[in-house]
RODO-2510 file (C-alpha; in nm, 4 decimals, decimal comma):
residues 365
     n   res          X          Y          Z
     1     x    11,7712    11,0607     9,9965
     2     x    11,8497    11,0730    10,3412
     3     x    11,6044    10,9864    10,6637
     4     x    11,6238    11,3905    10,7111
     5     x    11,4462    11,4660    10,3881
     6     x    11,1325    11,3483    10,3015
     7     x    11,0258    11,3280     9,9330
     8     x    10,6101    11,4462     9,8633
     9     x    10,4154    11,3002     9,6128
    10     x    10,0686    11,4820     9,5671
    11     x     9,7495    11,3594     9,4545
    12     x     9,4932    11,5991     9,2887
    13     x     9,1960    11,4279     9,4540
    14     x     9,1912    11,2857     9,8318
    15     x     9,2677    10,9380     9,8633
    16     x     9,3128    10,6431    10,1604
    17     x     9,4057    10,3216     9,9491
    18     x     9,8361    10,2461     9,9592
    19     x    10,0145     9,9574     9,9072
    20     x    10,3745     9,8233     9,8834
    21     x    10,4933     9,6056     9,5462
    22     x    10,5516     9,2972     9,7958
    23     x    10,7867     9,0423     9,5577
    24     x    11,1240     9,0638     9,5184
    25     x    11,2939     9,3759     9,3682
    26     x    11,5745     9,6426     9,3806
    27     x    11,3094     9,9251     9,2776
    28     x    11,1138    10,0917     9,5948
    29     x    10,7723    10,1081     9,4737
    30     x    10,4515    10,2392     9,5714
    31     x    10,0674    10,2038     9,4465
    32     x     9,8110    10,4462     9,5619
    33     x     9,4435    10,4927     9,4375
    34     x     9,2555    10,7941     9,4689
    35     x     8,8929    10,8455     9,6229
    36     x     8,6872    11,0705     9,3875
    37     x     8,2673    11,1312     9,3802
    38     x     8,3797    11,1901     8,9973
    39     x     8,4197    10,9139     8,7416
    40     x     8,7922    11,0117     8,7191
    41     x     8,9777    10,8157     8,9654
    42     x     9,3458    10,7092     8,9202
    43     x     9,5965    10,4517     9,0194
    44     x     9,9692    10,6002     9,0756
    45     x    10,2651    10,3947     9,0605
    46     x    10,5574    10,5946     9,2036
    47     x    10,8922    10,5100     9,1837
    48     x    11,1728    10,6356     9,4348
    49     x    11,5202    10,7044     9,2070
    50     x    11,7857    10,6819     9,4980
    51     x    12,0642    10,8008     9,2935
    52     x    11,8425    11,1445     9,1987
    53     x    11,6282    11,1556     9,5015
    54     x    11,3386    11,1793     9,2747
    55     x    11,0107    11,0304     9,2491
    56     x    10,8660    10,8988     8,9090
    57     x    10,5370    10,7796     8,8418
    58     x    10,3182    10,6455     8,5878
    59     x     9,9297    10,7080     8,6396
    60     x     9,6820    10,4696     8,5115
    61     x     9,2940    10,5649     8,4729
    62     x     9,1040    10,3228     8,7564
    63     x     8,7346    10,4125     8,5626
    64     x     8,5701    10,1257     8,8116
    65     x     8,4909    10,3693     9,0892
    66     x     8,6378    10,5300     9,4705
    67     x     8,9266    10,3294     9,5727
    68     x     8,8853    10,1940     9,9461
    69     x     9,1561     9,9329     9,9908
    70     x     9,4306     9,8907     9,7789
    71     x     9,7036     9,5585     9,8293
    72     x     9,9319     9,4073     9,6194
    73     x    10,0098     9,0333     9,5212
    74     x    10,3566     8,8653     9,6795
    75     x    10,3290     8,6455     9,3508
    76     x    10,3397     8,9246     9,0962
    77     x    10,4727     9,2253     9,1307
    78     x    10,2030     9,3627     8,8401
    79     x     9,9240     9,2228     9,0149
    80     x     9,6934     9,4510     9,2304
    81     x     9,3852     9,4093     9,4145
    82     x     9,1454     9,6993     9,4340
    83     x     8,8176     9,7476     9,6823
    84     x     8,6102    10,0234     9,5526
    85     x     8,2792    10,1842     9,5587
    86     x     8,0350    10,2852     9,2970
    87     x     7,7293    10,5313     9,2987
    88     x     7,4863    10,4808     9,0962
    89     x     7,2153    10,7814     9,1330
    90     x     7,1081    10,7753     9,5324
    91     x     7,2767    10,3966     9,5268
    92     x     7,6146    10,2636     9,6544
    93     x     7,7411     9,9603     9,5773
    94     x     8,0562     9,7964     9,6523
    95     x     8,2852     9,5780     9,4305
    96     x     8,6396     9,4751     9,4495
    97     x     8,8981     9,3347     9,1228
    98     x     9,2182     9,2053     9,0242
    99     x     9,4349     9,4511     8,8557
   100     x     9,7176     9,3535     8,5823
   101     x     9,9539     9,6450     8,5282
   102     x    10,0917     9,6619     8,2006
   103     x    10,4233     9,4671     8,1016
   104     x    10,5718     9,7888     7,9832
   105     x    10,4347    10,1580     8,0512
   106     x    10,4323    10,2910     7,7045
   107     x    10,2720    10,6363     7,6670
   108     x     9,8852    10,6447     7,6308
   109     x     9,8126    10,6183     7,2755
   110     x     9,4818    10,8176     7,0992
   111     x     9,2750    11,0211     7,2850
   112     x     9,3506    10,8100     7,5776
   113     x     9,4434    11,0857     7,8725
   114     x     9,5803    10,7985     8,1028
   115     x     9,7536    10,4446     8,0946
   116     x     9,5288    10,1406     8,1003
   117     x     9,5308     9,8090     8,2923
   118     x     9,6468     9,4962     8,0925
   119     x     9,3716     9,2563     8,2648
   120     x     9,0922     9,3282     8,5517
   121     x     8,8969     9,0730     8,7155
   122     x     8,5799     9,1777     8,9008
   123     x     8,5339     8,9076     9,2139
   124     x     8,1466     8,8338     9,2005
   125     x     8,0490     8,9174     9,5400
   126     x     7,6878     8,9557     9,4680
   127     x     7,4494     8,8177     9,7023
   128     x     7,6724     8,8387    10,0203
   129     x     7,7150     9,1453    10,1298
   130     x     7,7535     9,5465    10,0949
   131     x     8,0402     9,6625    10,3016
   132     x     8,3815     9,5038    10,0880
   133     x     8,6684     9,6216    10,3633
   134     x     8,9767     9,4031    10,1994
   135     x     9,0757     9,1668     9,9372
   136     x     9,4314     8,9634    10,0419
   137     x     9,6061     8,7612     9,8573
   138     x     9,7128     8,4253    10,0207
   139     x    10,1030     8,4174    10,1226
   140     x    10,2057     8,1291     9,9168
   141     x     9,9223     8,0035     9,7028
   142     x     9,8952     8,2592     9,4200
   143     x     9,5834     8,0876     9,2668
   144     x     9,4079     8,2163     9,6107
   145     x     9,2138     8,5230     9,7337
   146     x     9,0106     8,6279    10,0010
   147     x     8,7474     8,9225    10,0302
   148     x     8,6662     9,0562    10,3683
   149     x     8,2682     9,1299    10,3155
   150     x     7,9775     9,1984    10,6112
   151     x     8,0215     8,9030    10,8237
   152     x     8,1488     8,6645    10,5699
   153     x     8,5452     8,6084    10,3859
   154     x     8,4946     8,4482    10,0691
   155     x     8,7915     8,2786     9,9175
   156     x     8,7882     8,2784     9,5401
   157     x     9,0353     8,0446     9,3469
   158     x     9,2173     8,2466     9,0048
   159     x     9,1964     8,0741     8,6960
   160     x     9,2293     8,1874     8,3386
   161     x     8,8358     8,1992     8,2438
   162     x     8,7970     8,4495     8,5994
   163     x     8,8298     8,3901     8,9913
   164     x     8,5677     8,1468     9,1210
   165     x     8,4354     8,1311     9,4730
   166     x     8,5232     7,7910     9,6262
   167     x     8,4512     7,8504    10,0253
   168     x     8,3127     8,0926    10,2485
   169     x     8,3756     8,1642    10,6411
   170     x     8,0194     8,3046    10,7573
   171     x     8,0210     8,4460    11,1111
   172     x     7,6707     8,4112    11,1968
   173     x     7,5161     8,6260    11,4999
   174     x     7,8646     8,7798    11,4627
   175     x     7,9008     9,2231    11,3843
   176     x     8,0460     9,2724    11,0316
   177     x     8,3891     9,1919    10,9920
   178     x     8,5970     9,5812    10,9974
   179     x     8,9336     9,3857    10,8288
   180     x     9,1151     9,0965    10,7833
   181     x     9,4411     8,9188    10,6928
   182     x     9,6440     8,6146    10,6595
   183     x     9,8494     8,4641    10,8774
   184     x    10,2202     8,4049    10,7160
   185     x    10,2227     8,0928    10,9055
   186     x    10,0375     7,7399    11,0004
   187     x    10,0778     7,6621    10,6647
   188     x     9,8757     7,9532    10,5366
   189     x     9,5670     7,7719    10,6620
   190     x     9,4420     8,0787    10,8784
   191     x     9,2767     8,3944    10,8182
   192     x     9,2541     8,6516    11,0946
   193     x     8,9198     8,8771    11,1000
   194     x     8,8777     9,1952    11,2762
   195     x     8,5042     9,2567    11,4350
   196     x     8,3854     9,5472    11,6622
   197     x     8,6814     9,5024    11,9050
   198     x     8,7582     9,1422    11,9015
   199     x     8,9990     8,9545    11,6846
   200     x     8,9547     8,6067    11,4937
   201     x     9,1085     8,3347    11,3314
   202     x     8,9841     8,1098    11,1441
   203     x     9,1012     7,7624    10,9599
   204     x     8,9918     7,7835    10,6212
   205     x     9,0285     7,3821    10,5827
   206     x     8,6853     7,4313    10,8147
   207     x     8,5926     7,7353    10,7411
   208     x     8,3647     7,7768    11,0161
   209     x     8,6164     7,6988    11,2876
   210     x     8,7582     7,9480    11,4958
   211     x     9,1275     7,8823    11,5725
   212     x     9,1616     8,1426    11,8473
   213     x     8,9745     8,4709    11,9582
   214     x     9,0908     8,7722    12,1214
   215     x     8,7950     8,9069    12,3317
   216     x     8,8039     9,2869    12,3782
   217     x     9,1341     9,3528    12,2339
   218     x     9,0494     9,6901    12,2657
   219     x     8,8256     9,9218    12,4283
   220     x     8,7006    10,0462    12,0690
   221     x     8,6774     9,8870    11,7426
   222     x     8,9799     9,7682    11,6144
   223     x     9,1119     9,9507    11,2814
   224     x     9,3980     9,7301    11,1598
   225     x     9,6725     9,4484    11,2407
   226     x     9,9404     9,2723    11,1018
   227     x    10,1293     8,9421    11,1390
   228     x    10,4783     8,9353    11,2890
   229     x    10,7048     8,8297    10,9734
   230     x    10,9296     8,6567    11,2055
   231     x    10,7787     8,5286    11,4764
   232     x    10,4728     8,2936    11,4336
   233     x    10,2606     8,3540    11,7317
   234     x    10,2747     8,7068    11,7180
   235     x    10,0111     8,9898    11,6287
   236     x    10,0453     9,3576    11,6087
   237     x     9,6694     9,5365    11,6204
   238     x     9,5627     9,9102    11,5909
   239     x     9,2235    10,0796    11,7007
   240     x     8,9814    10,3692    11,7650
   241     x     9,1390    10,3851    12,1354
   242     x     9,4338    10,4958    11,9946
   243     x     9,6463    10,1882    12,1476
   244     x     9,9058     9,9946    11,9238
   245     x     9,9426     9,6225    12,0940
   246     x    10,1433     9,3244    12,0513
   247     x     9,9652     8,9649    12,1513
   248     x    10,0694     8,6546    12,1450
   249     x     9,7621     8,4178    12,0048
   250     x     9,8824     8,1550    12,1939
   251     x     9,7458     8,2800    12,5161
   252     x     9,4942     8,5413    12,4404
   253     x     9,3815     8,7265    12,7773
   254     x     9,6855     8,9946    12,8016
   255     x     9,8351     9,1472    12,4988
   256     x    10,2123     9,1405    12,5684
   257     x    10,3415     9,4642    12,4685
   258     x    10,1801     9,8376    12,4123
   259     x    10,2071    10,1719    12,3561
   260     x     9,9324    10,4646    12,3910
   261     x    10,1403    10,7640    12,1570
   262     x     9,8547    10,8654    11,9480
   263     x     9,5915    11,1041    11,9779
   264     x     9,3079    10,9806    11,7728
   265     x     9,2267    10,5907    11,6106
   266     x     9,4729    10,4061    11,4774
   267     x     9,4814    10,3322    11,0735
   268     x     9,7176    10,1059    10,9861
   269     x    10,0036     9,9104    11,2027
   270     x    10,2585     9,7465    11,0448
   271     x    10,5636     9,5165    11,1355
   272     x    10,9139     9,6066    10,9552
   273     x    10,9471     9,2477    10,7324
   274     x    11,3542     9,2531    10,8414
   275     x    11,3900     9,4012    11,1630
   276     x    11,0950     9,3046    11,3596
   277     x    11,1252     9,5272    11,6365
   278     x    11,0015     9,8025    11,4372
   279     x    10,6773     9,9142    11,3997
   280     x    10,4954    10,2200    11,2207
   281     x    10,1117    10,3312    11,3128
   282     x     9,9356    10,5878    11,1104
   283     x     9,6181    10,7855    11,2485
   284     x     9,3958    11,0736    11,2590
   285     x     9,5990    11,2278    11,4546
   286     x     9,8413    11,3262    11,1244
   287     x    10,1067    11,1211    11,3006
   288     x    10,3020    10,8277    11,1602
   289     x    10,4714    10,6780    11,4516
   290     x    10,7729    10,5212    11,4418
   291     x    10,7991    10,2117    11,7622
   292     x    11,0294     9,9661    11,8867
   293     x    10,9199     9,6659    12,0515
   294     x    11,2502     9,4738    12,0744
   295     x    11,1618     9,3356    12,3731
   296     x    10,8877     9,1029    12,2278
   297     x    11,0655     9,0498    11,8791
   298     x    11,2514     8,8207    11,7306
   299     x    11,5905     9,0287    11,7983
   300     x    11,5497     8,9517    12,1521
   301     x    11,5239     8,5326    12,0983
   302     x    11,8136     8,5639    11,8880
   303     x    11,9907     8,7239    12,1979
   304     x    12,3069     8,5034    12,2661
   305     x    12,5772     8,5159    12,5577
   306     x    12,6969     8,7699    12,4357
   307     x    12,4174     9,0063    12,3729
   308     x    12,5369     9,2376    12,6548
   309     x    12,8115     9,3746    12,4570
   310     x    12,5320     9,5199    12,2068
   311     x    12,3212     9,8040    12,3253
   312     x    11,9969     9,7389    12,1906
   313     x    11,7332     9,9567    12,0685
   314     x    11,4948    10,0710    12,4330
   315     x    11,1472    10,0017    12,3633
   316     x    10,9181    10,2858    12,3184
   317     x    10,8332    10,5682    12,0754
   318     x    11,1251    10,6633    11,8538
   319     x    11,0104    10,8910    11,5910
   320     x    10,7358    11,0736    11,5072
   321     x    10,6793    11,1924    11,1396
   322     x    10,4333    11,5370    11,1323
   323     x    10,4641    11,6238    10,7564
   324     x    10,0815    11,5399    10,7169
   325     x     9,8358    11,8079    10,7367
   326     x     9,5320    11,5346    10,7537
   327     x     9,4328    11,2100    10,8614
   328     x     9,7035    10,9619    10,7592
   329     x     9,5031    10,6090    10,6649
   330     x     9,7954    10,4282    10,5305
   331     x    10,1730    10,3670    10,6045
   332     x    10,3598    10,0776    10,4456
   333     x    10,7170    10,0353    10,4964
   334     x    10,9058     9,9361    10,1324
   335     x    11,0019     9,5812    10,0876
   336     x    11,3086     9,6668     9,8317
   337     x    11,4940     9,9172    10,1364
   338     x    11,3924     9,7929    10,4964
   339     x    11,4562    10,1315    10,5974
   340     x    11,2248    10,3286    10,3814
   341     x    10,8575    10,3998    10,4209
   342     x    10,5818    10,5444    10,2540
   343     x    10,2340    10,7146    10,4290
   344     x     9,9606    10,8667    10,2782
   345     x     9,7173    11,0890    10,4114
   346     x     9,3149    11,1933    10,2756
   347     x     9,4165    11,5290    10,1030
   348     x     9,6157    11,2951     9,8829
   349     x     9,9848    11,3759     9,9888
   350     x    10,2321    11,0635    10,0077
   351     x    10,5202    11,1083    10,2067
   352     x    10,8213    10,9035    10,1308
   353     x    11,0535    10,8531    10,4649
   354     x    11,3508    10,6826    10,6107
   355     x    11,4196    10,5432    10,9869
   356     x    11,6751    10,7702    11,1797
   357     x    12,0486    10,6839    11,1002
   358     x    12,1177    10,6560    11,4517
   359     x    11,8356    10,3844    11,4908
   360     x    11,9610    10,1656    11,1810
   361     x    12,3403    10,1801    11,3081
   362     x    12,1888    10,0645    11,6290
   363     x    12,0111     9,7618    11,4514
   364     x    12,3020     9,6673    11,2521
   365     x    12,6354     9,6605    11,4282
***
C-alpha cells in the first residue's frame, strides 16, 4: 500500500463510531460500529495486510443497540468501550459498556450468523442523565473509566464482579457536556470537558474543581479535541465554525495556532502520537484534512543550532483526502504505522490512507 492508493472497507448499514487498537502492536487495526434502527448492528475489526495490500476483518454481532462512540483501551488491546442507543417503542435510552473481544476469532459456531464478545460490562448510568457522548479510558490506570453524560463525568473503577461508580464531576448551572477526554499528563489527574463552545478541565482528586477554562473557544459549539502527545500544555479543538485550533491551557485568552480549511463543522481532530506537527480533521464537508502545525509542536522545541540546515515542513494545509461521498465523523490515525490513517464516513465507507511520501521524507531526514 502506498499513500497514492487508498484501500475501502464498506459497511452495509451507516455508521459514525471508529477507533484505533491504542497498545502496542505491529498489526494496523481498526474497530468500527455500525448505527442501525434494526436490532442488527455490528462491530468490524479490520485488519490492514501490508505485504497484500488487503484488508481482513472479523465482524462480531453488537445486539446492545446504535453505536454512537466507539474507543479503545491503551491497557488491552481486546478491550473496547461502546456508547450506544436503544429504542424501546416511542422511547430512547442511552447506555454505554465494556467490550472483551475474543482471545482467538474462531468461526461462529451453530446457528450463530456472527462472532460474539468474550465479556461486556454495562456502566450503570441510571439516574444521571440521557445524552451518553463518550466513555475514555484513563491513560495509565486501567482499573479507571470515565463516561461523559448531560452535565456530569462519572468515573467508574473496573473490578471483576462489574465497574463501580466511585466519583462524579457535576457541572451545575453548566449546558450538557458535547465531549470529553483525558489529559495524557498532570499525572492523569485531569479530565477535559467540552460544553456549548467553551472548554474545561477538571481535577478529578476534587472533582468539582475546574483546573482551567477556555471561554468561547469558538464561535459555535465545539465538536471534538485532543491532547498534544508530546507537549503537555497543548490542546488541539474542532467545531461547528469549521475552525481547527491549537491552545495552550496555560494562558487561555488566544488560541496559538489555526486554520479555517473546512467547509462545514468539524468531527474529529486528532494529533499524530509521533510526529506532532501533524494533524487530521474530519467534517461534513466529506473532507479529511491533512495539517501541519510545526510551528507550535514539539519539532520546533527540539530545534537545535543547527536546525537551519533542515527544511522543515511550512505550516498550513497539506492534503486533502475527497474519497468520501458523506459526512466523515471519524478519522484516527493508526498507532502500529505513524503514517497510516483510517476515516469513516455515515454511509458506512472506511477509507484506509497514508501521509504523502514527500511529507514523511520531509519529517524524517
Amino acid at each position: 500500500m502506498d499513500e497514492t492508493n487508498s484501500l475501502v472497507y464498506g459497511l452495509e448499514f451507516q455508521a459514525r463510531a471508529l477507533a484505533s487498537r491504542q497498545t502496542e502492536s505491529d498489526q494496523v487495526r481498526f474497530f468500527l460500529a455500525t448505527q442501525s434502527l434494526k436490532p442488527n448492528n455490528q462491530l468490524h475489526v479490520v485488519d490492514v495486510n501490508e505485504d497484500s495490500s488487503a484488508l481482513e476483518a472479523k465482524v462480531l454481532s453488537h445486539p446492545l443497540g446504535e453505536v454512537w462512540k466507539l474507543t479503545a483501551s491503551p491497557h488491552d488491546g481486546r478491550v473496547l468501550a461502546s456508547c450506544y442507543s436503544i429504542h424501546r417503542g416511542s422511547q430512547t435510552t442511552m447506555q454505554t459498556a465494556l467490550l472483551r473481544l475474543p482471545d482467538q476469532f474462531d468461526p461462529p459456531t451453530g446457528d450463530q450468523e456472527f462472532l460474539q464478545f468474550a465479556d461486556v460490562d454495562i456502566l450503570n448510568t441510571e439516574g444521571y442523565g440521557g445524552e451518553i457522548r463518550t466513555t475514555e479510558f484513563h491513560p495509565t490506570d486501567a482499573a479507571v473509566v470515565s463516561t461523559v453524560i448531560d452535565g456530569k463525568v462519572l468515573l467508574f473503577n473496573r473490578a471483576e464482579a462489574g465497574s463501580k461508580l466511585v466519583a462524579e464531576i457535576n457541572a451545575k448551572h453548566m449546558p450538557k457536556f458535547s465531549g470529553g477526554r483525558w489529559s495524557h499528563f498532570n499525572q492523569g489527574n485531569q479530565f477535559i470537558t467540552l460544553y456549548d463552545c467553551s472548554v474545561r478541565s477538571y481535577d478529578v482528586r476534587e472533582p468539582n474543581h475546574c483546573a482551567w477554562t477556555i471561554e468561547d473557544a469558538h464561535s459555535q459549539l465545539v465538536r471534538d479535541l485532543d491532547c498534544n502527545p508530546n507537549k503537555q500544555y497543548h490542546i488541539v479543538t474542532g467545531g461547528d465554525d469549521g475552525v481547527l485550533k491549537i491552545w495552550d491551557f496555560r494562558n487561555t485568552k488566544e488560541h496559538v495556532f489555526a486554520r479555517n480549511d473546512h467547509h462545514h463543522w468539524i468531527w474529529n481532530v486528532r494529533y499524530n502520537a509521533y510526529h506532532d506537527q501533524l494533524l487530521l480533521s474530519s467534517s461534513s464537508d466529506g473532507k479529511v484534512l491533512l495539517t501541519c502545525a510545526g510551528s507550535v509542536s514539539s519539532e520546533a522545541l527540539e530545534s537545535g543550532e543547527n536546525s537551519s540546515d533542515k527544511e522543515h515542513l511550512a505550516d498550513g494545509l497539506l492534503q486533502t483526502f475527497d474519497q468520501h461521498e458523506d459526512s466523515v465523523y471519524c478519522v484516527e490515525w493508526s498507532t502500529a504505522d505513524p503514517w497510516m490513517f483510517a476515516s469513516l464516513s455515515y454511509d458506512g465507507r472506511l477509507v484506509i490512507s497514508k501521509v504523502p511520501k514527500q511529507y514523511k521524507y520531509q519529517i524524517l531526514l
